[in-house]
C-alpha positions in Angstrom: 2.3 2.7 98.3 4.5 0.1 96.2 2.8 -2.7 94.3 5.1 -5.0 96.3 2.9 -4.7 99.5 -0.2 -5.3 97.2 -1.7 -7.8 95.2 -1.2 -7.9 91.3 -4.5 -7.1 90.7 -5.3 -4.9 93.5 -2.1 -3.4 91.8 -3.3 -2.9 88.5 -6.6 -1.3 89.7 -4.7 1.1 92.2 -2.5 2.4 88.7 -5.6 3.0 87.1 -7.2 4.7 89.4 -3.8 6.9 89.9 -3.9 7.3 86.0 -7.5 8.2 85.3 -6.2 11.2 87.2 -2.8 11.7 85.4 -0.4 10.3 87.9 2.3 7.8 86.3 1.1 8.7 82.8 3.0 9.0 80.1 4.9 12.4 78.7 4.6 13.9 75.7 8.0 15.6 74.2 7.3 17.2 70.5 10.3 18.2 68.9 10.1 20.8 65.2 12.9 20.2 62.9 13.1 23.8 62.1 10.3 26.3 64.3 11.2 28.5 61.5 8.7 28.2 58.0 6.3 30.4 56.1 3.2 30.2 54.4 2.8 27.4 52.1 5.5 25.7 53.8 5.5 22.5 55.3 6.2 22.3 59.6 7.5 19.1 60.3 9.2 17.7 63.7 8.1 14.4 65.9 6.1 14.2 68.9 8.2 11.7 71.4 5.8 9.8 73.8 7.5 7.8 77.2 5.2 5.2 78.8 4.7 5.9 82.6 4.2 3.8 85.2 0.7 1.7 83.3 -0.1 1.0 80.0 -2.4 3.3 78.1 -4.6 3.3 74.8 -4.2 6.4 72.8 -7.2 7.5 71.0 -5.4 9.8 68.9 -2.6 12.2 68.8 -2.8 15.6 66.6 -1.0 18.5 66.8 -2.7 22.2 65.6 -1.3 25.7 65.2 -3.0 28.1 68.1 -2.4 32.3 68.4 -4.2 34.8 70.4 -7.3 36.8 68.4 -8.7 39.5 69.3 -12.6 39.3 69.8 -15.2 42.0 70.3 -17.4 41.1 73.1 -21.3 42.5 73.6 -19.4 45.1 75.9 -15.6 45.1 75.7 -13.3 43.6 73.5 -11.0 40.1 74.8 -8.2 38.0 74.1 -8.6 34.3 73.3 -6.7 31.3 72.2 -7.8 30.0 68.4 -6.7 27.1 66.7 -7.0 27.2 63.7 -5.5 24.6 61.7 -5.2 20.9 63.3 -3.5 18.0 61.1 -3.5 13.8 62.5 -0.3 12.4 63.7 -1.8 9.0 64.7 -4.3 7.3 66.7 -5.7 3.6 68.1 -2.5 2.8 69.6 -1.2 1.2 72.9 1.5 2.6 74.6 3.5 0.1 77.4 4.8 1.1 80.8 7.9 2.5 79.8 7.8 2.4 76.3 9.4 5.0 73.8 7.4 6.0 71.1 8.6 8.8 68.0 5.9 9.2 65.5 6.6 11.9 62.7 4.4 14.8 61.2 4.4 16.9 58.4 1.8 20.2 58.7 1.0 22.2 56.0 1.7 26.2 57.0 -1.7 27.7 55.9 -1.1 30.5 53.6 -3.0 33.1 55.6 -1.1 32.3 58.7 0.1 35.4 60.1 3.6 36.9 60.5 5.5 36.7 63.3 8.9 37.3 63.1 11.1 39.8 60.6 13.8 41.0 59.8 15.3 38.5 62.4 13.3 39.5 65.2 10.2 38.7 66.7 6.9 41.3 65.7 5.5 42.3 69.3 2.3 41.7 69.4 1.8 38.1 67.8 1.8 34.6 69.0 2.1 31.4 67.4 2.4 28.0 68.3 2.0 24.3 67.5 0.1 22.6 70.2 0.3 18.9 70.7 -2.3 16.7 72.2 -2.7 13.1 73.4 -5.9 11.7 74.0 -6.1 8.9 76.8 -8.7 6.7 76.9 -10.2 6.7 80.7 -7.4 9.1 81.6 -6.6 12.6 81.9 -5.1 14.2 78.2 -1.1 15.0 77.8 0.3 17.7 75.6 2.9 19.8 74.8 3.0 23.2 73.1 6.0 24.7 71.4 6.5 28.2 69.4 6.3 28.9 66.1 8.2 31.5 63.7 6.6 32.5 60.5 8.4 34.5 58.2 7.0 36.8 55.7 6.8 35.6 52.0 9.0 37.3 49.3 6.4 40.0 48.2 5.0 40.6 52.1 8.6 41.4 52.9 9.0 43.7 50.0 5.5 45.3 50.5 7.2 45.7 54.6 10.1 47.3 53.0 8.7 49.6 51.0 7.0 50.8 54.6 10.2 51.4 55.9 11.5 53.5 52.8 8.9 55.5 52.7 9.2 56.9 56.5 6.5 54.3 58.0 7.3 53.8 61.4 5.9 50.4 63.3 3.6 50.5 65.9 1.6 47.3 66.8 0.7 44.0 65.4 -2.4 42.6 66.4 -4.9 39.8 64.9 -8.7 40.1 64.8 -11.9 38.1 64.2 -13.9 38.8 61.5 -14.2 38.8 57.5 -12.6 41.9 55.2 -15.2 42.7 52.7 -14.5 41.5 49.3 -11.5 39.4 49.8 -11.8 35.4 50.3 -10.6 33.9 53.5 -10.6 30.9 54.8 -9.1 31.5 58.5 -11.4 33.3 61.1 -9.1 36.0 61.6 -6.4 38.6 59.7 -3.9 40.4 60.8 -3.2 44.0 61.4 0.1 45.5 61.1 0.1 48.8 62.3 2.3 51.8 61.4 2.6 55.5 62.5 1.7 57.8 59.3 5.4 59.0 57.5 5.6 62.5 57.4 4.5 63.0 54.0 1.2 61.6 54.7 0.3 62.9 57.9 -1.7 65.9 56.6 -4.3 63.6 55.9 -4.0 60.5 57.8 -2.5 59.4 61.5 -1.8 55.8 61.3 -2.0 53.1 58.7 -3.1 49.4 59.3 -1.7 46.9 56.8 -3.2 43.3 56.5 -2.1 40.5 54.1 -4.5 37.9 52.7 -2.1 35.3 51.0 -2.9 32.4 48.7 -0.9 30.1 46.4 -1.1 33.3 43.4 -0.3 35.8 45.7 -1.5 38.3 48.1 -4.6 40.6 48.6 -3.0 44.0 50.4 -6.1 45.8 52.4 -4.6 49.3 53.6 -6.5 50.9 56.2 -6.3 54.4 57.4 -7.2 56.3 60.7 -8.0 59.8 59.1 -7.9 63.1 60.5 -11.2 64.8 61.4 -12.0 67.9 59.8 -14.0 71.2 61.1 -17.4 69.7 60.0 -16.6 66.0 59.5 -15.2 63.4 62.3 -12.2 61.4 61.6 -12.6 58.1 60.3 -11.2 54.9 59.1 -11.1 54.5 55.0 -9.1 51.3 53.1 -7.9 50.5 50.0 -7.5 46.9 48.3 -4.9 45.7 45.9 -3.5 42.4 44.8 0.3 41.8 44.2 1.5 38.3 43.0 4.3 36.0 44.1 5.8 36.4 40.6 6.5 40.3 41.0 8.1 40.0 44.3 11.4 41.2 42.7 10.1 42.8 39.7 8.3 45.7 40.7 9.3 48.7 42.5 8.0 48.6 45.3 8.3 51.8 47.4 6.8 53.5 43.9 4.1 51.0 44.0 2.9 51.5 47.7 3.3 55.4 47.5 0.5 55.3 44.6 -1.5 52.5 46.8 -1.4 55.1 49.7 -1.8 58.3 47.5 -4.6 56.8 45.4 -6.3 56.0 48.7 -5.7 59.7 50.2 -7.6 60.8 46.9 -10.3 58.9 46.7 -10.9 60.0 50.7 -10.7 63.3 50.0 -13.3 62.6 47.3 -15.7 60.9 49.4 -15.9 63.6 52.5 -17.6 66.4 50.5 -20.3 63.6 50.8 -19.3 63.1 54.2 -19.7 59.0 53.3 -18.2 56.1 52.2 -18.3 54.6 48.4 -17.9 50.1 48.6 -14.4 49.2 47.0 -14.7 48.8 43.5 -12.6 45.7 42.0 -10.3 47.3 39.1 -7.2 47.2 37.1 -4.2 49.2 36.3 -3.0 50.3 39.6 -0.5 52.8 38.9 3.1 51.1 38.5 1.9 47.9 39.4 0.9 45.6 36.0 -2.3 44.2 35.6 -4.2 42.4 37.3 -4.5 44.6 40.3 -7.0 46.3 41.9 -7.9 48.8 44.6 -10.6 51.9 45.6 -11.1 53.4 48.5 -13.7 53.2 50.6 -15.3 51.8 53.9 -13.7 49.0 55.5 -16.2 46.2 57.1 -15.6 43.7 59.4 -18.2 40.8 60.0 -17.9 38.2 61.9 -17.4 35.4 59.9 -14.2 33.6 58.5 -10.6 33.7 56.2 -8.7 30.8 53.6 -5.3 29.2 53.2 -2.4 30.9 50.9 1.6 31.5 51.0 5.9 31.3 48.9 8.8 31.1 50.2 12.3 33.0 50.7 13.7 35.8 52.1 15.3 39.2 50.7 19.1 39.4 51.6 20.6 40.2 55.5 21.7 43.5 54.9 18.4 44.6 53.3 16.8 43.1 56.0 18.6 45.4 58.4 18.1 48.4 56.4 14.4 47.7 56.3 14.0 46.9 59.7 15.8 49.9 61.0 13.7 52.2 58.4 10.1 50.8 59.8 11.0 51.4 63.2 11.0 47.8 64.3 14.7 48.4 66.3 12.5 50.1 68.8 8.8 48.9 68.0 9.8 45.5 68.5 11.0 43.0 71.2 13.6 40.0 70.2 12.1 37.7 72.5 8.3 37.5 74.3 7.2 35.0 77.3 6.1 32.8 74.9 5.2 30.6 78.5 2.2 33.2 79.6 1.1 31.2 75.9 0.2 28.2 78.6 -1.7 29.8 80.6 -5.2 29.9 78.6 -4.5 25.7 78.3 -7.7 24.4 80.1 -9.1 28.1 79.9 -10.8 30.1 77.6 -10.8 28.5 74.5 -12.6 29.6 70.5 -12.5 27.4 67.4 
């Protein structure tokens, strides 16, 4: 019905009404300036707001990073959507019918954020993105969600490569609730990248998880391995933990220092299963060709339920390296250029974790 055949304050109540439901309300248009970032980086981009057929007040405007986590449930494990980082764009304002709005953001990328794009292509598996709501007083909320590609830092990306050399081959990328023992998070999840065992290892192990805990120094390195079970012992899952700093990104070598990670790791398994048992990782220096500080003993790997940190760098290794890399690990095959980042949507107004 037009306002012309009504009166201007039977009018104005009619919009309301039709707004406290969503209809003529304004739309919500956030715009990155690059989707692209890393860790420690800063995401910036504006959210656009057009007025609709009423004047509203905004409460506030935010905008947080959300991904899908894996949970274990009493009886079977589910997917659900997390955010878990949420900066303020604005708030208290008035928007007028019709009126254009651009306010600007700048998010800090925390530096546990996981990875999900490299060597150019996306990592199937993970989802990222930066979800933007509007709060309307009296009315229904707006928003607008948009995806997010975070590349590894410098040393992650080495660390990758080194995978890749040494016959790794990629099989899954997946993020999970909980806490790794001994290492300090701040985020209520970490990430799992998974690889099939290279053929020099496979007497002793089937499949290697790799999870990066990043801060502002540089980066815990928790390997995990599914183990082969023996006549009289089942197989298992052992870790070890190691530290590698931003600074050595390009000083070390790496496929020498992740073959000792992994090797040292076999040992101390083979160790432990005389005893058929586990033995808590032990903080200590001098991994072999890696420079102190460094650490890293196997033993069992647990996973409470309870919550990670922030940490990160920046850059990338050259293209052709990249390629090389990429091709080595497995990830021409393993991975997909592009996912429906729009089945992202459809947990909006569902099942939600914080």
């Amino acid at each position: 019905m037009s306002c012309v055949r009504l009166s201007r304050e039977m009018c104005v109540v009619f919009k309301k009404m039709l707004g406290a439901f969503g209809v003529g309300g304004p739309s919500v248009d956030t715009i990155l300036s690059n989707p692209g970032t890393r860790p420690g980086l800063m995401l910036g981009g504006q959210v656009n707001l057009t007025g609709g057929s009423h004047d509203v007040e905004i409460e506030h405007v935010t905008v947080g990073l959300v991904t899908r986590v894996e949970i274990d449930g009493a009886e079977e494990e589910y997917d659900a959507l997390i955010e878990f980082h949420r900066v303020g764009v604005a708030g208290g304002l008035i928007l007028r019918e019709g009126q254009h709005l651009s306010l600007p953001f700048q998010m800090p990328i925390p530096w546990e954020t996981p990875v999900t794009n490299l060597y150019g292509q996306h990592l199937h598996g993970m989802t990222l993105g930066l979800r933007t709501e509007v709060a309307i007083r009296g009315a229904v909320d707006k928003g607008d969600l948009d995806p997010v590609h975070v590349h590894p830092l410098p040393v992650q990306e080495r660390i990758l490569d080194a995978f890749g050399r040494l016959g790794f081959q990629f099989k899954a990328a997946d993020l999970e609730r909980g806490h790794i023992a001994g290492v300090h998070q701040t985020l209520p999840f970490y990430q799992e990248i998974e690889f099939y065992a290279a053929p020099q290892y496979a007497h002793g192990v089937n499949e290697v998880e790799l999870t990066f805990v990043a801060n502002e120094h540089g980066v815990d390195v928790v390997l995990e391995f599914d183990k082969h079970g023996g006549l009289f012992t089942g197989g298992h899952d052992s870790f070890g933990r190691y530290r590698a700093g931003h600074a050595d990104a390009d000083s070390v070598d790496w496929v020498t220092q992740v073959d000792a990670w992994i090797r040292q790791a076999l040992d101390g398994y083979q160790s432990l299963r005389a005893g058929h048992g586990y033995a808590p990782p032990v903080p200590g220096y001098g991994a072999a060709g890696y420079p102190p500080p460094g650490y890293g003993h196997p033993g069992g790997h647990y996973k409470g339920d309870q919550h990670h940190d922030d940490h990160g760098g920046s850059g990338m290794g050259a293209v052709a390296a990249g390629v090389v890399g990429g091709a080595a690990l497995g990830f021409v095959g393993g991975m997909v250029a592009e996912e429906v980042f729009d089945s992202f949507g459809d947990d909006e107004g569902g099942e939600e974790e914080g």
